[in-house]
C-alpha positions in Angstrom: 187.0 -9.1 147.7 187.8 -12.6 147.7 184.9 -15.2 147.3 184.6 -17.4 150.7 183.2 -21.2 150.1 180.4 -21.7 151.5 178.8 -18.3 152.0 176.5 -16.3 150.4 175.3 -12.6 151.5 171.6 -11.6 150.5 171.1 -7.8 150.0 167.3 -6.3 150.3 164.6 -7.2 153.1 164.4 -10.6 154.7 161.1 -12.3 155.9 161.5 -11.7 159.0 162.5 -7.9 158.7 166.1 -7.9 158.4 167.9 -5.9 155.8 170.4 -8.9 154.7 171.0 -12.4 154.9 174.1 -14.5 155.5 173.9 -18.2 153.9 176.3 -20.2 155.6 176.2 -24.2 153.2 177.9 -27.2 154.4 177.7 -31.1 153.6 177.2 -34.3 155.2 180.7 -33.8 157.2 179.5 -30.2 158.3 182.7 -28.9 156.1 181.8 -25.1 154.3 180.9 -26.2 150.6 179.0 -24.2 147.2 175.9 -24.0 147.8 174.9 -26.7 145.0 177.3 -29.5 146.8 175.7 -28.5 150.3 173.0 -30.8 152.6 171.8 -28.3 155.0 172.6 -24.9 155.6 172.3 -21.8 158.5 170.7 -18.5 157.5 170.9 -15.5 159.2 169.2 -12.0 158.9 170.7 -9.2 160.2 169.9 -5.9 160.6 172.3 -2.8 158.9 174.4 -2.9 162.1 175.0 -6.3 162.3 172.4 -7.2 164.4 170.8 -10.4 164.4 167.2 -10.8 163.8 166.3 -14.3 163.1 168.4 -17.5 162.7 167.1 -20.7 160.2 168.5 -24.1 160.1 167.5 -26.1 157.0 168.3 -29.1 155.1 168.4 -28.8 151.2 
């Protein structure tokens, strides 16, 4: 499986109760970046199925 920049999946409970989380990173010029370039980024936990749970917005 190829690597995608600027994304990042979690495996094992999230806070909120989801099974994984998706880390989306981007810079200043909301371009997809690694992780330790990045400003902000969107988080998402999901449920097995796909199914979103909770969504986060957060500047690093």
């Amino acid at each position: 499986m190829k690597k995608q920049i600027g994304y990042e999946k979690l495996l094992g409970k999230a806070l909120k109760g989801g099974d994984y989380s998706e880390i989306y990173y981007y810079n200043n010029d909301n371009e997809a970046c690694e992780a330790e370039e990045a400003t902000h980024c969107v988080i998402y936990e999901r449920e097995k199925n796909g199914k979103l749970v909770h969504t986060i917005y957060a500047y690093l």
